[in-house]
C-alpha positions in Angstrom: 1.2 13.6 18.2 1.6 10.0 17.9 4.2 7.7 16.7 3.6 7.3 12.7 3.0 11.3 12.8 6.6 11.6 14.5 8.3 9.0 12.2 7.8 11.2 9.3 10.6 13.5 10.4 13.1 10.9 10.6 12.3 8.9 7.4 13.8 9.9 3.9 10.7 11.8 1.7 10.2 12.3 -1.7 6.9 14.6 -2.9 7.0 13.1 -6.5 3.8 13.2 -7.9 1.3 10.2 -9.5 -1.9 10.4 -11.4 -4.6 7.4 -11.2 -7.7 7.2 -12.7 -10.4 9.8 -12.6 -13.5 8.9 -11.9 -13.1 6.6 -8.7 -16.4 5.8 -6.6 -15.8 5.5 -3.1 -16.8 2.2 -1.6 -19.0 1.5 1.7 -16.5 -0.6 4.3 -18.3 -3.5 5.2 -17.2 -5.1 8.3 -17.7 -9.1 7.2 -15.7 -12.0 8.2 -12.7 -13.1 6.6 -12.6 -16.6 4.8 -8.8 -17.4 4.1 -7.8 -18.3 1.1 -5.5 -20.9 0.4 -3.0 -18.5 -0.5 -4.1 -15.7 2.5 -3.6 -18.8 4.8 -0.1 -19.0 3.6 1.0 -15.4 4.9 0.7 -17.2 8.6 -1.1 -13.9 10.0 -4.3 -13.7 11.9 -5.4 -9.9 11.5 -6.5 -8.0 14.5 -7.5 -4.6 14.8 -4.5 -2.1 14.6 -2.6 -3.7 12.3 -0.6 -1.6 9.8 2.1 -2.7 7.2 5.7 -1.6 6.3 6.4 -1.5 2.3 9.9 -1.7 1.4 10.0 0.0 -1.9 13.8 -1.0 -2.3 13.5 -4.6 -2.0 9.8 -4.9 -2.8 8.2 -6.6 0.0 4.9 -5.9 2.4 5.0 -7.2 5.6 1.9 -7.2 8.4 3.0 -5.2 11.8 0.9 -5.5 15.3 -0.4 -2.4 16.6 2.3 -2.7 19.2 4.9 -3.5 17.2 5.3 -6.9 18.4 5.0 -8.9 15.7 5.5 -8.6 11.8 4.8 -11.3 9.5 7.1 -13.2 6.6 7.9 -10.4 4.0 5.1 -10.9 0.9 6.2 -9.8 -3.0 4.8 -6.6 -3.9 5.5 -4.3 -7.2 6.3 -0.2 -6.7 7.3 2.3 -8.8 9.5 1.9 -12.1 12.9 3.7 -11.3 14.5 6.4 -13.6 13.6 9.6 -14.8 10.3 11.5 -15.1 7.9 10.6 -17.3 4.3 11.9 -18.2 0.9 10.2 -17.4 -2.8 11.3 -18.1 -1.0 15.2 -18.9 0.9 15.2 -15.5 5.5 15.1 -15.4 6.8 13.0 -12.3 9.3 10.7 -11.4 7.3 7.2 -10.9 9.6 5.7 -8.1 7.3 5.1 -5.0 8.4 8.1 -2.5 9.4 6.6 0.9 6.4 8.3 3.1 3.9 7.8 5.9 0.1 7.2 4.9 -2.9 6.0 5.8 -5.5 4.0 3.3 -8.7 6.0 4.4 -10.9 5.4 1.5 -12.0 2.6 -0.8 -12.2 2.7 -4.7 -13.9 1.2 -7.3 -11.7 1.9 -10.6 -13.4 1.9 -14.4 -10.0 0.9 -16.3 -9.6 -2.7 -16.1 -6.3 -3.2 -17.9 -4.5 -1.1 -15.0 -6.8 -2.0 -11.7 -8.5 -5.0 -12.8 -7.8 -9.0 -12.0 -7.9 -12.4 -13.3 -9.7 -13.2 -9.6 -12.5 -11.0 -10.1 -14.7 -8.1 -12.1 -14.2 -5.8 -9.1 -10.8 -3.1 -10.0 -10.6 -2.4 -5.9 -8.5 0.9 -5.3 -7.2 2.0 -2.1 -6.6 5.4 -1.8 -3.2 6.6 0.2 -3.4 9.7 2.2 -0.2 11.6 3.3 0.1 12.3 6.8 1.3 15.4 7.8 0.6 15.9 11.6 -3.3 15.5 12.2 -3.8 16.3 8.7 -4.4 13.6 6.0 -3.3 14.9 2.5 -5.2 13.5 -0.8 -2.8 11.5 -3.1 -3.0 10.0 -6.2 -1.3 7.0 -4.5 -2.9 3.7 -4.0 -2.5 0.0 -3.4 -4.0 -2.0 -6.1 -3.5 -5.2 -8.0 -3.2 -5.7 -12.0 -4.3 -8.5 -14.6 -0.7 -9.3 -15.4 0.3 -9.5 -11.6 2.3 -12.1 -11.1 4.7 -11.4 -14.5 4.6 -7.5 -13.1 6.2 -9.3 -9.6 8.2 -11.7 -11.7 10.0 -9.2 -14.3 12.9 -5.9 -13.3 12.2 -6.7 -9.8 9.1 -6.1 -9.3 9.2 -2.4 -10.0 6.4 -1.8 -12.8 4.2 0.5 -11.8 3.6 4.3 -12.1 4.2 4.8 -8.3 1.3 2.6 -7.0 2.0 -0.5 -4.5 1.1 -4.0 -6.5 -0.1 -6.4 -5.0 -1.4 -9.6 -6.1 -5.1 -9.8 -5.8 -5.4 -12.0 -2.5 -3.1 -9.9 -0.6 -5.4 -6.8 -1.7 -8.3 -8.3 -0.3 -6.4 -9.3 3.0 -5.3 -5.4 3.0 -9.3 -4.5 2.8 -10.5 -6.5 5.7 -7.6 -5.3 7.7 -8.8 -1.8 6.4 -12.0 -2.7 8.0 -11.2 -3.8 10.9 -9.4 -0.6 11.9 -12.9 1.0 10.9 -11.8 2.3 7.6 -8.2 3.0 8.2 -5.0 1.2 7.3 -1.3 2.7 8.7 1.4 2.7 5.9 5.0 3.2 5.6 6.7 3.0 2.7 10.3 3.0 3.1 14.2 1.9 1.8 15.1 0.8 5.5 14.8 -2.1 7.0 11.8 -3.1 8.9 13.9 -3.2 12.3 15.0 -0.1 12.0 11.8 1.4 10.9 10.2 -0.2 14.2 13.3 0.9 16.5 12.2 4.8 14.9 8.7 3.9 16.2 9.2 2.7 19.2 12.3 5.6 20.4 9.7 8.5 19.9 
């Protein structure tokens, strides 16, 4: 059992539920080089293979961790989950606040609603798919990481908590996400989480 399977005893769970949109086509990983852009550049992180990320879903911030757990880079804006009560999307009754969890990004998604997965960047509505890890076992979610037309007043407005449950990002920070995705040969480690990121590494590295 490794480490991010064991630190899913000891961080706090929610199993509320999150509908995206049907209809998703999986999309081949393709293992090209990265070209910063001017913006990727500014995250001051050279990606290697093993990388994962931390996603605070209390403060709103994604951070890049080293396989190790040596290293983690500047904290980066991202959007989660509206707080509050339930509410009902696309016929299903959940509570949209991002659940604190361990996952792993093992599949790649081109989306067909532009208004909710699409960008100013690009005609592509890139969709990565969060599976729950439970032991060796990688559980289907409706979960993903995505980016939005209106990003940066999403980031800008109630904190940065605007989405249904899904992890905003802005578009470049997606695309850094992807190649990261491919270099771990079409797998990215996530935890999404209230603490704080030293506290989530000293869980790691104690077990």
């Amino acid at each position: 059992m490794n480490k991010f399977t064991r630190l899913i005893s000891v961080l706090a769970i929610s199993f509320s539920m999150l509908a995206s949109m049907a209809f998703a086509q999986p999309i081949e990983v393709v293992n090209a080089q990265l070209e910063l852009t001017q913006e990727q550049q500014s995250y001051n992180w050279n990606p290697l293979q093993g990388d994962w990320i931390i996603v605070n879903v209390e403060r709103n911030t994604l951070q890049f961790v080293r396989e190790d757990n040596s290293k983690t880079s500047a904290p980066i804006d991202i959007g989660s989950g509206k707080m509050g009560g339930p509410i009902n999307y696309l016929g299903m009754n959940y509570v949209p606040a991002t659940p604190e969890d361990v996952w792993e990004v093992q599949s790649l998604h081109q989306q067909n609603w532009f208004n909710v997965f699409g960008s100013q960047e690009s005609d592509e509505q890139l969709f990565m798919r969060l599976y729950r890890v439970r032991g060796e076992e990688r559980i289907y979610s409706h979960y993903g990481i995505h980016t939005v037309p209106n990003i940066d007043e999403l980031l800008d407005t109630n904190d940065g908590f605007n989405s249904w449950g899904c992890v905003l990002t802005k578009y470049q920070t997606l695309k850094f996400l992807e190649y990261i995705y491919s270099l771990n040969g079409g797998v990215l480690k996530v935890v999404t989480t209230k603490q704080n990121t030293s506290d989530v590494l000293n869980l790691v590295n104690n077990f």
